[in-house]
C-alpha positions as CSV (number, residue, x, y, z in Angstrom):
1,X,-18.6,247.3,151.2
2,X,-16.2,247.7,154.0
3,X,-12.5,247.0,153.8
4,X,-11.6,247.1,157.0
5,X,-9.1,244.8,158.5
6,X,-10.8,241.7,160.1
7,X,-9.1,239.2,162.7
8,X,-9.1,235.3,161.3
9,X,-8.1,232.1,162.9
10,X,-5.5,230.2,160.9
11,X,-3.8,227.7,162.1
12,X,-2.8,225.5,165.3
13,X,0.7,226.4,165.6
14,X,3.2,224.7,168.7
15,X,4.2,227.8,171.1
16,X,6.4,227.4,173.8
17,X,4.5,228.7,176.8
18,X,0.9,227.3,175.9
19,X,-0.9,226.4,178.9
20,X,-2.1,222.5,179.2
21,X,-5.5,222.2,177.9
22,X,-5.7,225.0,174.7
23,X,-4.7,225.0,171.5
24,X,-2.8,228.5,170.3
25,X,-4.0,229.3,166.7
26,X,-2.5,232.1,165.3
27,X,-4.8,235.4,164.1
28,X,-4.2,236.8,160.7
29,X,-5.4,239.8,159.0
30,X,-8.0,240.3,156.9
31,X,-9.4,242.2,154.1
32,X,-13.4,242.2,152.4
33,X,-12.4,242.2,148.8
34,X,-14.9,243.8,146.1
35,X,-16.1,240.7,145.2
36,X,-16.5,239.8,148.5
37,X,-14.1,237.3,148.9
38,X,-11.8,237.5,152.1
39,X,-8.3,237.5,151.6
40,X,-5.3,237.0,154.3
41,X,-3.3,240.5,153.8
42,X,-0.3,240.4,152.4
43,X,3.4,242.3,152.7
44,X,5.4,242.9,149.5
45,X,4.1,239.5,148.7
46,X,4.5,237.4,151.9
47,X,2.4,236.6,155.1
48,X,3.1,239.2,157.9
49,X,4.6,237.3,160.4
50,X,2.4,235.9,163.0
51,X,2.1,238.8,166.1
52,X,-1.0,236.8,167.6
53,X,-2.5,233.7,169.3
54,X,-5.9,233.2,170.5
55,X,-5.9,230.6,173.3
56,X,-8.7,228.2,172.8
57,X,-9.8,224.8,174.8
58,X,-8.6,221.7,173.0
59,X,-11.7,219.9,173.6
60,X,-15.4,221.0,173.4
61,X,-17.3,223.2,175.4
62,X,-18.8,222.0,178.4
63,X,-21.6,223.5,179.7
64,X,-21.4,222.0,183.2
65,X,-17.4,222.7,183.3
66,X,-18.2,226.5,182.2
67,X,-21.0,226.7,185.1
68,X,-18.8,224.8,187.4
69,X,-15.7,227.6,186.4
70,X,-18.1,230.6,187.0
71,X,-19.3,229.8,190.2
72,X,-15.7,230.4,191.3
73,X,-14.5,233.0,192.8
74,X,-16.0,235.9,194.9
75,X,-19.3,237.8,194.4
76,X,-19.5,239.6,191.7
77,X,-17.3,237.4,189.2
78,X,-20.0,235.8,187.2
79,X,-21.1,239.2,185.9
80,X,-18.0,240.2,185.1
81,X,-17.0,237.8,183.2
82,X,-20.1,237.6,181.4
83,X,-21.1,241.1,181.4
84,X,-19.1,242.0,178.0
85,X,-18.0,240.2,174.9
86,X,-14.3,241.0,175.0
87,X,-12.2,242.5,178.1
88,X,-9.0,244.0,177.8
89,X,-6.1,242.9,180.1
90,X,-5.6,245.5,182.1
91,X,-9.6,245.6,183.3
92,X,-8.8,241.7,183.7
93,X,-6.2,242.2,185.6
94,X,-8.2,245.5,187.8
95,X,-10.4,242.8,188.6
96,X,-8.7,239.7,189.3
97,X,-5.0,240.9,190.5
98,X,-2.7,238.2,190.1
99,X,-5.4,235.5,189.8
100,X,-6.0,236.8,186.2
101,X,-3.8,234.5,184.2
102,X,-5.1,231.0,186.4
103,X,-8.8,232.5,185.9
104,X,-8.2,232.9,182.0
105,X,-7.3,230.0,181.8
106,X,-9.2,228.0,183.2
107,X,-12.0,230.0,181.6
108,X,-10.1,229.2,178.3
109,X,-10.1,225.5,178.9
110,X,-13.9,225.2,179.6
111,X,-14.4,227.0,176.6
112,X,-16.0,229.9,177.6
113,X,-13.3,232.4,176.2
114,X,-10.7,232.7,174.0
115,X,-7.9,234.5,175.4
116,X,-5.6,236.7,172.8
117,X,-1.9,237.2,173.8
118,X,1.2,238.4,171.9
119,X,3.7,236.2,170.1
120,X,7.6,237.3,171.1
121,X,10.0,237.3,168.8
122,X,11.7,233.9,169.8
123,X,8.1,232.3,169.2
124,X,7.2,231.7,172.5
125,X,3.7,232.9,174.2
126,X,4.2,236.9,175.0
127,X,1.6,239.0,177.0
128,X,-2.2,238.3,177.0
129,X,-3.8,241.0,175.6
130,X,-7.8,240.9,176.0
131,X,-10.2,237.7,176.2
132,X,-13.3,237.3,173.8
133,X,-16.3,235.3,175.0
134,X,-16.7,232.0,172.7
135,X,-20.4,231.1,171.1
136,X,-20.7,228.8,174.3
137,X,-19.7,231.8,176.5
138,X,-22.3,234.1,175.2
139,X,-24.8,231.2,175.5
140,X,-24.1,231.4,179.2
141,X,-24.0,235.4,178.9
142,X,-27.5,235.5,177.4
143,X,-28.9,233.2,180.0
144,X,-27.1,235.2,182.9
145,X,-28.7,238.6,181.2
146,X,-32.2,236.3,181.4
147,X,-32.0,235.3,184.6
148,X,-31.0,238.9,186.0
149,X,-34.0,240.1,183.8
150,X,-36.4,237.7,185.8
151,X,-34.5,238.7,189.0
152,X,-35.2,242.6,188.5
153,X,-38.6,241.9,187.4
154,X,-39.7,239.7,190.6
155,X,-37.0,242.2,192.7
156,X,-39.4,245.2,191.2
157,X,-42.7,243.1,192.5
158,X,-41.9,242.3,195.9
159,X,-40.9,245.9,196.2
160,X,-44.3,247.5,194.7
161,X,-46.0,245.2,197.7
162,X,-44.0,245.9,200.5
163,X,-44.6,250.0,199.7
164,X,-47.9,249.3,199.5
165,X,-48.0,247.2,203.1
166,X,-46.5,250.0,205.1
167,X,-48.8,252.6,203.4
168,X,-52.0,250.4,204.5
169,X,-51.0,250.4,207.9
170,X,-53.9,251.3,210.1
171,X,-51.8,252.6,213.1
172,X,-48.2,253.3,213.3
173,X,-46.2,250.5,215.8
174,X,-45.1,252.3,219.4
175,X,-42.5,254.4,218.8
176,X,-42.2,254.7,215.4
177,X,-42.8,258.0,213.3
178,X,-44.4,258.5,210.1
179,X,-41.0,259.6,209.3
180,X,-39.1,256.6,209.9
181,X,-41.3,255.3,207.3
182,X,-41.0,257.3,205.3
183,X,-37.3,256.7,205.2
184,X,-38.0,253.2,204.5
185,X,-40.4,253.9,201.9
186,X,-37.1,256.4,200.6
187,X,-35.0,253.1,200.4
188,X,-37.7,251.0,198.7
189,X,-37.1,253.6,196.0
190,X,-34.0,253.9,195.6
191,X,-33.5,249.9,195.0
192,X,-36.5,250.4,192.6
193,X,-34.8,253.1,190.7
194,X,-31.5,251.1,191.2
195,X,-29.8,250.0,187.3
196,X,-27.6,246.9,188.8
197,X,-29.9,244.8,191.0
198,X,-29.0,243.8,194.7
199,X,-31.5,241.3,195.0
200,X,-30.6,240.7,198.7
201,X,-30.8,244.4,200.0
202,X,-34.1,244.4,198.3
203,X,-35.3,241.3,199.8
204,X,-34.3,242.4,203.4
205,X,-35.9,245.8,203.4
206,X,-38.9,243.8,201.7
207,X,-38.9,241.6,204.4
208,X,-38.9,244.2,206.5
209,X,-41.9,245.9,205.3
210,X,-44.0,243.0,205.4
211,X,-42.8,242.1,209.4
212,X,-44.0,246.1,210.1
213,X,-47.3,245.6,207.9
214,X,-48.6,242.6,209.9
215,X,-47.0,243.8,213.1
216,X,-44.4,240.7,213.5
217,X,-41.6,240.9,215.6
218,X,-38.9,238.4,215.8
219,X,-36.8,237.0,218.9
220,X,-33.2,237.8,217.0
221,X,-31.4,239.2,214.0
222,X,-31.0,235.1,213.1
223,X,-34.5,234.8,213.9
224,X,-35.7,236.9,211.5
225,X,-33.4,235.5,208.4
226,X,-35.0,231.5,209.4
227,X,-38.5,232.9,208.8
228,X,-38.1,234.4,205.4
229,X,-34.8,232.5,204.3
230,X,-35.6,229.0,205.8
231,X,-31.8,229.4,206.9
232,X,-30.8,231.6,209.9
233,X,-27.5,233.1,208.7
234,X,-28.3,233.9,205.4
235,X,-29.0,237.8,206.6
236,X,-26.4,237.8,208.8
237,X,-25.7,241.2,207.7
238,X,-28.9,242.5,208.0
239,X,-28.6,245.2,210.3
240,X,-25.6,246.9,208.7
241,X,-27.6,246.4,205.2
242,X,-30.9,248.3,206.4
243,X,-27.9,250.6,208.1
244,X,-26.5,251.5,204.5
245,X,-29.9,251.9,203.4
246,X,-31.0,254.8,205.6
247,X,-33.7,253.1,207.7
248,X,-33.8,254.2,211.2
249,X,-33.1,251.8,214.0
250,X,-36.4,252.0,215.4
251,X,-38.1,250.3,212.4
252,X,-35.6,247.5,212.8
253,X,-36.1,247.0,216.2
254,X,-40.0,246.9,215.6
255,X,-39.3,243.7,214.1
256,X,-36.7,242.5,216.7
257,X,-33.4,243.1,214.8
258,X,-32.0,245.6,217.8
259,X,-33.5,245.6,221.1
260,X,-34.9,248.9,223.0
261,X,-33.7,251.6,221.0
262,X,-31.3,253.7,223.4
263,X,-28.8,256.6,223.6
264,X,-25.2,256.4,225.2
265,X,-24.5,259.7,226.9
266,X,-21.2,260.5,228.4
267,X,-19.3,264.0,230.1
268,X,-20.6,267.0,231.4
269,X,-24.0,266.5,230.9
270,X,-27.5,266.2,233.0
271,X,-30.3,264.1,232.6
272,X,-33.5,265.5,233.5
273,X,-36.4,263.3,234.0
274,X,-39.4,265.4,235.2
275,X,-38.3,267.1,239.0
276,X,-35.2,264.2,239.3
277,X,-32.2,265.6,237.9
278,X,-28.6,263.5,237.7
279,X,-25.4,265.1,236.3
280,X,-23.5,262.1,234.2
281,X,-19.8,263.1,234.7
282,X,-17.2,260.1,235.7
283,X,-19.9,257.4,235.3
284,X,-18.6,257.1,231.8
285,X,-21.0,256.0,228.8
286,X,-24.4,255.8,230.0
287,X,-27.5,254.0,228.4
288,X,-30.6,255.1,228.5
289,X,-34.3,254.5,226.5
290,X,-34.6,257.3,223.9
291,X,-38.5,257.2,224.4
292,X,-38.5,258.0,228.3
293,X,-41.0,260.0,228.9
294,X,-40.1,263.4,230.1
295,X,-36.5,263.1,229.2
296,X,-34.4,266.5,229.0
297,X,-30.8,266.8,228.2
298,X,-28.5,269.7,229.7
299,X,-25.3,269.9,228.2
300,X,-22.5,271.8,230.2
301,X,-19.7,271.3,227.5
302,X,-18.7,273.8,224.6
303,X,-17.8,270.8,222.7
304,X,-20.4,268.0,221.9
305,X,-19.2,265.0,220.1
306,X,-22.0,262.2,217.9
307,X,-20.8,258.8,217.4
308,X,-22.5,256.1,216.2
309,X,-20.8,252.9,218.3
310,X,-20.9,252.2,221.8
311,X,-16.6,251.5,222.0
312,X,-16.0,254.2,219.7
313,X,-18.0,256.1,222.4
314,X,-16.2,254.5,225.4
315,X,-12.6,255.4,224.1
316,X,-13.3,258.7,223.2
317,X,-14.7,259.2,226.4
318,X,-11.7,257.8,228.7
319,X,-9.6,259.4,226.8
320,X,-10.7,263.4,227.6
321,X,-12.3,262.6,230.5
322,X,-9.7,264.0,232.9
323,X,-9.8,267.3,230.8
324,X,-10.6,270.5,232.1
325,X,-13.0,271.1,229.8
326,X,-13.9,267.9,228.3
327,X,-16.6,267.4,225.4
328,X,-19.9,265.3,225.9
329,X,-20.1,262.8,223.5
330,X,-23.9,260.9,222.3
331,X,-23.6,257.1,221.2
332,X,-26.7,256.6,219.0
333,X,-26.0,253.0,217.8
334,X,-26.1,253.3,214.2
335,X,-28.8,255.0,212.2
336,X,-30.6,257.2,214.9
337,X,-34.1,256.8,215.8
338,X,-37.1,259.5,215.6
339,X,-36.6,260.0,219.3
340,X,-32.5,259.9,218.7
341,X,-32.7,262.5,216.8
342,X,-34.7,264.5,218.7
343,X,-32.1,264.4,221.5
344,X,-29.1,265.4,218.7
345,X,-31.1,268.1,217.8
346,X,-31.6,269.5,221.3
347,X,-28.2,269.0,223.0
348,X,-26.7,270.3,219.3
349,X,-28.6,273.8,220.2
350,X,-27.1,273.7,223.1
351,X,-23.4,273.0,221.9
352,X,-20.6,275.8,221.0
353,X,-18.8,273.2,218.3
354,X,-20.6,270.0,217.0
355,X,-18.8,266.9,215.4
356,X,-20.8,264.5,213.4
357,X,-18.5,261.4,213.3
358,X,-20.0,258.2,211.8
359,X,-17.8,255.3,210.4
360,X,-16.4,256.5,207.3
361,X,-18.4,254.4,204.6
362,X,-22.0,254.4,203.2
363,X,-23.6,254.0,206.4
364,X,-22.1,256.6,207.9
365,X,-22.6,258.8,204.8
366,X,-26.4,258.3,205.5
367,X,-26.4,258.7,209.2
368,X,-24.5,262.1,209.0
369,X,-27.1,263.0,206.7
370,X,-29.9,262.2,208.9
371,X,-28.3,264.1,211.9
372,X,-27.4,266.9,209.9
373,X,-30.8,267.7,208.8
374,X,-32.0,267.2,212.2
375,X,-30.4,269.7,213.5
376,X,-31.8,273.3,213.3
377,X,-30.0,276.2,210.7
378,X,-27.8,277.5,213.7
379,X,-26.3,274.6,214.8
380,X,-25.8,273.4,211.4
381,X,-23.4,276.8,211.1
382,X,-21.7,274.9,214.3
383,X,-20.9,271.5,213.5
384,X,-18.8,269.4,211.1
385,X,-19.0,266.2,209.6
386,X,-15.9,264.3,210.2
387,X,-14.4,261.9,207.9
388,X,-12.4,259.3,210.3
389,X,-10.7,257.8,207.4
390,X,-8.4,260.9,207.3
391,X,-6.8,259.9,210.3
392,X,-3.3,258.3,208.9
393,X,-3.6,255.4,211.0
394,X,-6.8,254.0,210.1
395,X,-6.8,250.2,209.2
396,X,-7.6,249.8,205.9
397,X,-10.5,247.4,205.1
398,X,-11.4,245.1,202.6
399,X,-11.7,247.3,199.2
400,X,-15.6,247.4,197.9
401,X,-16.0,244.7,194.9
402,X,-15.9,246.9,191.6
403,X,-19.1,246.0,190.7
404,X,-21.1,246.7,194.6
405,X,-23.6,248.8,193.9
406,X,-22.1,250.8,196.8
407,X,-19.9,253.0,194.7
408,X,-22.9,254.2,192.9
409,X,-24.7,254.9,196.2
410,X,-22.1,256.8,197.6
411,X,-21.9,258.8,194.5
412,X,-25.6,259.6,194.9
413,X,-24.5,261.2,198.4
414,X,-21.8,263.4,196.6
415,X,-25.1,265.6,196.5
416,X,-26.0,265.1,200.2
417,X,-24.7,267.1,203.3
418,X,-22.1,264.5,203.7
419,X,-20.4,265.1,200.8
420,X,-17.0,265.2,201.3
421,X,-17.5,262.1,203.5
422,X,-18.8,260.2,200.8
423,X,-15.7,261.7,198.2
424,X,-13.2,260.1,201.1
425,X,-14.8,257.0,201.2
426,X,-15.2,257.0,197.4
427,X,-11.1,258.0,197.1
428,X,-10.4,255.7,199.3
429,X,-12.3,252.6,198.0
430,X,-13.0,250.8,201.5
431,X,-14.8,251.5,204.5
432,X,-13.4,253.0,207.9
433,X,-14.3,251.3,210.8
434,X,-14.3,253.9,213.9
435,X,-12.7,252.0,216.7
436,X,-9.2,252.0,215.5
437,X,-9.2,255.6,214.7
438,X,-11.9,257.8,216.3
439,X,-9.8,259.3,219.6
440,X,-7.1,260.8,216.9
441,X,-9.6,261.6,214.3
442,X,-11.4,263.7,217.7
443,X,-8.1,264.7,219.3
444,X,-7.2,266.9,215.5
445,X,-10.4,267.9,215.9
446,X,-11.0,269.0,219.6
447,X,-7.3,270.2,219.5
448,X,-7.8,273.8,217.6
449,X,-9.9,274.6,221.1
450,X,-7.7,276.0,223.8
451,X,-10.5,275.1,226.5
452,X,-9.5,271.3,226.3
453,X,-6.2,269.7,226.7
454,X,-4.6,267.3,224.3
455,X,-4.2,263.7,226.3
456,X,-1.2,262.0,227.1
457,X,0.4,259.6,224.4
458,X,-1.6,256.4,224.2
459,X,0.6,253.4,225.1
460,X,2.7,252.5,222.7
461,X,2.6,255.5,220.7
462,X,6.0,257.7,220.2
């Protein structure tokens, strides 16, 4: 029989510092006697003097109150809270910042924890030291572990079908490759396989399965959430979602999400469309259909440089173009296209040094991946993924939720060609957007070439 020292309420005691609304009832030790009697441990004879308080609501548990209390807060909280019976302070704290103490409480005062704190030794409320879910809390917890059962269950369903739509198709839509769906079929997978559930990355690549199956196409991004969300901003972020999945562009503009999927070409390079031939220099970033027919690409540039957004590509492009030398760049609008990639892959041949240079986040991770292994073995031995986020200037962005099943993505790309990409973003806890930071992350990189000259100070900078 185990004599190991066991918390026990005595108790209500008055502690200067006790929040409105809870009780503080001191915590006393324990021990299992032989006989099986529980005894409060004794010192030489006397009580040990109280150390602890457990923080408790003063009046029953309310269901509706604790449901009310948990739907507070930002994504993610919920599960947190109710993903483990007892939390230490300092993962509290991790997680809520200096909203902590107000959220223990009022977690407290619902009754859905008890929160443990110290008792300094003028007998007023010390340090909180962990919380411990109450018998009402872990109600809640077991219903929250339910409904996220039925949630992965149905998530798992809708899934199977929409793998089993695209594989039925008769006839691929224009444009699209069987490897573009492929790479859906990829990201169908991976949410399968996923442990935590993201029920609405799920139910947008889903969605999007079952628009390419029966050949619907929508009239906008908002379009497309009001058919299969009955509201039209619920998928606001669709795009960047099936972005951070891997799916190329061209599968979301089957649907209507993007329009005509294009390139952005910009510096010493000429487009060659069967015997008409037209050098792009000084007409800055130009857009054309990636599916022309007959479309060749000379490039005329040691240096060519992919981005994957149209400003990024602007400023990048104003600033070298009075070079010498200066690079081409490609703008390929996120996660390239069959016919994208096609183009990478034959202006990369071409190209003396390559820079791969996505946004620095999961995205990006995935799109430097794609580009990478389009290209063939020789200019792989020529390029470089960049991470922007090295730059020191970079604005940082709102830090990924602790629970976003982001971190364990990127750290499924640690294996990936974009590795050390995916280690900065994961050091780094946030995503790097490109346009604050992409003409100095391409000036340290362009600036070990003699061929092209570092611009002039940008206005405003020392």
């Amino acid at each position: 029989m185990s004599t190991a020292l066991q918390p026990h309420h005595g108790p209500v005691i008055h502690i200067a510092g006790t929040p409105t609304g809870l009780l503080a009832r001191t915590v006393q030790r324990t021990r299992l006697d032989s006989d099986g009697t529980r005894r409060v441990v004794l010192q030489r004879g006397k009580l040990l003097r109280d150390k602890y308080v457990d923080l408790l609501a003063s009046t029953p548990a309310d269901p509706a109150a604790i449901e009310a209390v948990l739907s507070e807060g930002r994504k993610g909280d919920r599960g947190f809270v109710l993903g483990a019976s007892t939390r230490t302070w300092n993962t509290i704290r991790a997680r809520f910042s200096d909203n902590a103490w107000p959220r223990a409480v009022s977690l407290a005062r619902v009754g859905a924890v008890t929160v443990r704190c110290e008792v300094a030794e003028d007998l007023t409320l010390g340090s909180p030291i962990r919380w411990h879910l109450t018998t009402a809390g872990r109600g809640q917890a077991r219903l929250y572990r339910e409904g996220l059962e039925a949630s992965r269950e149905h998530s798992a369903n809708t899934l199977e079908r929409a793998r089993y739509r695209i594989k039925l198709l008769d006839e691929l839509p224009a444009g699209i490759e069987p490897d573009d769906l492929q790479r859906l079929d990829d990201a169908l997978v991976r949410e399968l396989r996923r442990t935590a559930p993201a029920p609405k990355r799920a139910a947008i690549l889903a969605a999007l399965a079952q628009d390419i199956g029966v050949g619907k196409r929508h009239a906008s991004p908002r379009a497309f959430s009001l058919a299969h969300t009955r509201n039209s901003k619920t998928w606001d972020g669709a795009i960047r979602i099936l972005r951070e999945s891997g799916v190329p562009s061209a599968l979301a503009e089957v649907v209507g999400l993007r329009g005509q999927s294009r390139l952005g070409l910009a510096g010493p390079i000429t487009v060659r469309v069967g015997d008409r031939c037209s050098p792009l220099d000084d007409l800055g970033v130009v857009l054309l259909p990636a599916a022309t027919a007959n479309l060749r690409l000379d490039l005329r540039s040691r240096n060519l440089i992919f981005v994957e957004n149209l400003q990024a590509a602007e400023a990048v492009n104003e600033v070298f173009a009075p070079s010498a030398k200066p690079p081409a760049i490609l703008y390929h609008a996120g996660m390239p296209s069959h016919d994208i990639l096609r183009h990478i892959a034959t202006l990369a041949d071409q190209a003396a040094r390559i820079a791969i240079a996505p946004d620095a986040d999961l995205g990006g991770t995935r799109i430097a991946t794609a580009i990478w292994n389009s290209l063939s073995k020789a200019a792989r031995s020529r390029s470089v993924i960049c991470d922007i986020g090295m730059t020191p200037t970079h604005t940082p962005q709102e830090p990924w939720p602790p629970d976003s099943p982001v971190w364990a993505d990127l750290r499924t790309m640690l294996a990936s060609p974009a590795m050390a990409l995916a280690n900065g973003c994961l050091t780094r806890g946030y995503p790097v957007e490109q346009e604050g930071c992409i003409v100095e992350a391409m000036i340290d990189h362009l600036g070990a070439d003699p061929a092209v000259s570092r611009p002039p100070p940008q206005s405003g900078a020392p």
